[in-house]
N, C-alpha and C positions, 0 to 999 in steps of 0.2 A: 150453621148446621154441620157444613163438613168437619169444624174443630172439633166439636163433640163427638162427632162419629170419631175420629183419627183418634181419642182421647178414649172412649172408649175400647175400643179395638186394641189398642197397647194394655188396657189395664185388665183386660181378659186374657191376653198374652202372659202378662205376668202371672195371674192365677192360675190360668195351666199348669197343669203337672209335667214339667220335663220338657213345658214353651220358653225357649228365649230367643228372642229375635238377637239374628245377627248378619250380617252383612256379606257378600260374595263379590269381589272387584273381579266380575268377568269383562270390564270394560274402563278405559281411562274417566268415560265423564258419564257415563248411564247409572242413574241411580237401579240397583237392582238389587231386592231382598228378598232374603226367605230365612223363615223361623223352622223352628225343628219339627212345627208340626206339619212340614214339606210343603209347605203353601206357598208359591212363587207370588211372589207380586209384581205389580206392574206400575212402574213410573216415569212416564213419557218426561220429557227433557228438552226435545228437539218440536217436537208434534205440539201445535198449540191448539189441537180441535178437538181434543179429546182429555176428560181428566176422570182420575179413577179414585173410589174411597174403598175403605175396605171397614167391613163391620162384622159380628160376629153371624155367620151363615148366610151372609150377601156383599156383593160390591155393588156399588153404585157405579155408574157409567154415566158423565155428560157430554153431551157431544154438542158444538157450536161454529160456527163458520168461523174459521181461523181470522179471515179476513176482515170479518165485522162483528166485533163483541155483541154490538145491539142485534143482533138478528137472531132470529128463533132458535130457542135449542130444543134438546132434545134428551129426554131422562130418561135410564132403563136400570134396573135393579135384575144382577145377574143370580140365581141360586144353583145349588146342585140339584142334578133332577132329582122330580120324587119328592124333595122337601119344600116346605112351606113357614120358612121364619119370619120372628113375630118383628114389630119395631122396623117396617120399609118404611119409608115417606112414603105421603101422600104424593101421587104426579110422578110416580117412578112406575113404567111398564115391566113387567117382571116377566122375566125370560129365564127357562130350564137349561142350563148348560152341563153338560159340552151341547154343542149343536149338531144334529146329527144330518140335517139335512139342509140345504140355503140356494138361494139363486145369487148368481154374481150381474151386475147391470153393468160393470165398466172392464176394461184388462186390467188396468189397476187393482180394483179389486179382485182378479181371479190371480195377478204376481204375487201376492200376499200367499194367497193358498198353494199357487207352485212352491213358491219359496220354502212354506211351512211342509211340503211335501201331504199336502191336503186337501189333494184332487178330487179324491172318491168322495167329500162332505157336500161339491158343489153336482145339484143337479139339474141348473137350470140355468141356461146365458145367454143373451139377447143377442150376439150377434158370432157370426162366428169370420166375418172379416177381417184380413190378415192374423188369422187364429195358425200359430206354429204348434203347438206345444201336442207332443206326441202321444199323451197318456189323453189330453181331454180330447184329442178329435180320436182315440180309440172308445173311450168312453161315449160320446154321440153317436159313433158307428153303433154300438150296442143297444144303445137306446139308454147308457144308466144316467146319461145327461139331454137334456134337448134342449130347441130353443123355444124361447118362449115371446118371439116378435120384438118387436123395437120399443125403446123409449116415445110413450105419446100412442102405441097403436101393439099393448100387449096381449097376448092371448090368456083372457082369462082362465076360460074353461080348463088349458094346460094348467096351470098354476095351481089351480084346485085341487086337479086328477095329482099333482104332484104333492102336493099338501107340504111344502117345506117348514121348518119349524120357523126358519125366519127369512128375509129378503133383505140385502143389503142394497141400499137404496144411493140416489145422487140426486137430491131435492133440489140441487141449483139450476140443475141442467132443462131439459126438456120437458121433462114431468109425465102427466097421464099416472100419475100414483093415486087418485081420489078414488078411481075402480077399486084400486087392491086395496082399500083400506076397507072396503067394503066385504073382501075373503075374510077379513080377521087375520091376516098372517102379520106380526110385528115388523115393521117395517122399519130398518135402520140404518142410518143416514152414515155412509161411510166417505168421511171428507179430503182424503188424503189429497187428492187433487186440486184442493183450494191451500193448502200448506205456502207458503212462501220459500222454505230453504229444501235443498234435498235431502239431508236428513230426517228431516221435520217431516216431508212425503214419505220417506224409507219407513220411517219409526209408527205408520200403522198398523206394520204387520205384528203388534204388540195389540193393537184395538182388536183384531184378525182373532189372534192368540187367545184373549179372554175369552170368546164367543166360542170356540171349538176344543177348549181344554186343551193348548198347548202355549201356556204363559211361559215357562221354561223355555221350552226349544226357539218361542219368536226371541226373548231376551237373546238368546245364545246368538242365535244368526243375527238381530241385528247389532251386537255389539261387535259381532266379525266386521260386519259391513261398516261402522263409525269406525273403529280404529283402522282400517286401511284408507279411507275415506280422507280421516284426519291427517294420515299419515303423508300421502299424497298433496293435501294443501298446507303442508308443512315445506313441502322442498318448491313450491314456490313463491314461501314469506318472502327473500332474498332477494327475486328476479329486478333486473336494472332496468327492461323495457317493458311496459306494459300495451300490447297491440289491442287496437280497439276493433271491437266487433256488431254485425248486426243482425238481422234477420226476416225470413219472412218472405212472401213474394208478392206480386198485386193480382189481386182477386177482383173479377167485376168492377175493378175503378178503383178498388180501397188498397192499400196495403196493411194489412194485419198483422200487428205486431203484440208486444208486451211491455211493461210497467217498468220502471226502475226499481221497484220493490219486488219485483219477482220471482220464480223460483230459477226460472232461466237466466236473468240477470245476476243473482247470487251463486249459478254453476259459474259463468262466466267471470264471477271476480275471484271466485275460490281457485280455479283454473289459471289465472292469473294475466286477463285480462281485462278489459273495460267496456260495456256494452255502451252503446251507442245513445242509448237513454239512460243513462245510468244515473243521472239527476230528475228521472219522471219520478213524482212520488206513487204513482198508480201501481196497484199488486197485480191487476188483473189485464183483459187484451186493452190492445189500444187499438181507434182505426184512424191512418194518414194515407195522406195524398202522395202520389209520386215524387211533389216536387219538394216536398219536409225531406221526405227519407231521403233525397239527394240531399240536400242541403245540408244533413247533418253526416250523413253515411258515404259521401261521395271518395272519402281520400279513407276509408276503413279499412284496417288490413286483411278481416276476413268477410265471408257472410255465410250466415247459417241458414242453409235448406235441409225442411222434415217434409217428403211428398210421398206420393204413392206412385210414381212414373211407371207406366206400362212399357218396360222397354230399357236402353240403353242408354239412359240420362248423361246430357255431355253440354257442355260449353256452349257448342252450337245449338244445341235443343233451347236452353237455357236462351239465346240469343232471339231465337225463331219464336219465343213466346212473347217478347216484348226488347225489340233494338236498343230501348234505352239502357236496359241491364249492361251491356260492353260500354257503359260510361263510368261503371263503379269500378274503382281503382281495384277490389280484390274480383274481380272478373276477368283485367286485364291481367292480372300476374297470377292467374291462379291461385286464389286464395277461398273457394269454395269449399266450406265443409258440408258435406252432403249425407245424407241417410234416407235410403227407399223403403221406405213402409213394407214393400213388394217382397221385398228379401231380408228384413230383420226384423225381430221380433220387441221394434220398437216399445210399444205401449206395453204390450204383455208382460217386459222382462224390464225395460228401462226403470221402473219406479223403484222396485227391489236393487238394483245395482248403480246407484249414484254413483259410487266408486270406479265403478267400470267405465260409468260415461264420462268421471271427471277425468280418468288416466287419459280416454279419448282425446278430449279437450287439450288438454297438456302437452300431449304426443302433437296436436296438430300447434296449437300456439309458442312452445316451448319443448322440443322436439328433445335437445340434448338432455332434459333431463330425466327422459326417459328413452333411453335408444334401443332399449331390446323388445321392446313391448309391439305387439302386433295389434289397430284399435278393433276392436268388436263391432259399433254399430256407426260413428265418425268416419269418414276418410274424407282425404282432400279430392276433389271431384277432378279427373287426369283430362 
């Protein structure tokens, strides 16, 4: 079905009057077109949860769990508002774009719209914990945003009074979505956080872009963000040692980690390092015992902490939670890369700047090859 659509779609191009599709390298590897009848297109490269067709007065939108082709997807048929063209498929939810109004349910999803500079479209988020960003806690002050309770326990009645044109949703996580299918508002499944590479995460703000009538501007920014990206895992092809790293801390008994397929595993080798499972084939968490992650992490030159520390997070802190920890060789030399939820605008801003966390990465594993650089949300914990 999609060939005939793509097939048709070119062969209306050419019959245009004064249409001819032609090409714009605003990026080394992003496929990105636009014909003279100023239609940007969109075509994901990196992003494997999302794929877009284009037909004459509609795109189609599939959306599917990057991580598992068999698993449910999800079909939407975007138009301009106001119009109603003929030849959708059957099984395609058809939504009026641009979007004027949306709730965001992750920071993930609300980095897309900071990034797209497309605050004022969200008006509705479920949480506003470790929420930085200056324009949406003005906006809540006002009331042009609120919250609309947690994943599993949301507030209807808000959601209604608010009547958005659509909800971007995260089906894997917690759920309590079966009320709101019940409003009617288009509920749609934005995956970014099941992606495996960080560009692949970065490159939703393209999925973002077609929902809000700014396919151009997400192309732009994110071909900013791949080419310094690229650029950066380019000056560590070279490096002679490669330090291996871990992460994670123990929780109630477990320690919680990730896959060797995963997105953190794949920052870590582009940064040019070697994660510590870096033969698990799993995309997604893992849970071990204390005494695996010694065994495999004990002589590791770093270990990666993401917390929420109430306070002045130190070595000692880190010691007084669990004595075993001053057994891991990057405990004893300092080799803690740390970031506080508390003071960075981890989630909210991290998904949009891979680049920035991998220069992080780099600055802490391979320091020289980048020496003037100051990291943003990484540092070695003093």
């Amino acid at each position: 079905m999609k060939k005939n659509l793509i097939g048709y779609i070119l062969l209306a191009c050419l019959l245009c009057t004064g249409c001819r599709p032609k090409s714009t390298a605003s990026s080394t590897t992003s496929s990105v077109e636009t014909d003279s009848c100023s239609t940007t297109h969109i075509a994901p490269v990196y992003a494997q949860g999302f794929q877009v067709t284009y037909a004459p007065g509609y795109r189609l939108v599939d959306v599917h769990d990057p991580q598992k082709e068999e698993s449910e997807s999800y079909h939407f048929a975007l138009v301009e508002r106001g119009t109603k063209p003929e030849g959708i498929p059957a099984g395609y939810e058809v939504i009026e774009t641009p979007v004027r109004s949306t709730i965001c349910m992750t920071s993930l999803q609300l980095s897309n719209f900071a990034k797209l500079d497309a605050l004022d479209v969200v008006s509705g988020i479920t949480s506003t914990r470790h929420l930085f960003n200056k324009q949406m806690k003005q906006q809540l002050k006002e009331g042009k945003t609120v919250k609309i309770g947690i994943e599993g326990n949301f507030d209807n009645e808000v959601i209604m009074s608010m009547n958005p044109d659509v909800i971007f949703i995260s089906p894997f996580k917690r759920g309590g979505y079966d009320a709101l299918r019940e409003i009617g508002i288009p509920l749609v499944p934005h995956l970014g956080y099941k992606e495996m590479t960080p560009l692949g995460q970065a490159e939703w703000i393209k999925f973002i872009g077609l929902f809000i009538g700014k396919e151009a501007e997400a192309n732009q920014k994110f071909a900013g963000i791949e080419n310094r990206y690229n650029e950066l895992k380019q000056r560590i092809a070279g490096v002679a040692k490669r330090p291996v790293v871990f992460s994670g801390e123990i929780r109630g008994g477990n320690w919680y980690a990730v896959g060797g397929k995963s997105f953190l595993a794949q920052l870590f080798r582009d940064a040019g390092a070697d994660y510590f499972l870096k033969d698990d084939p799993r995309s997604g968490g893992v849970t071990l015992d204390f005494e695996t992650v010694y065994s495999q992490a004990e002589s590791a030159d770093y270990w990666r902490i993401v917390n929420s520390y109430d306070g002045v997070f130190s070595y000692e802190v880190l010691k007084q939670q669990d004595p075993r920890y001053a057994d891991f060789r990057a405990f004893r030399e300092q080799g803690v890369l740390y970031c506080n939820m508390r003071e960075k605008p981890f989630y909210e801003s991290m998904p949009t700047q891979p680049e920035v966390v991998l220069e992080d990465l780099i600055k802490a594993f391979h320091p020289e090859l980048v020496p003037d650089y100051t990291p943003s949300y990484y540092q070695l914990l003093k």
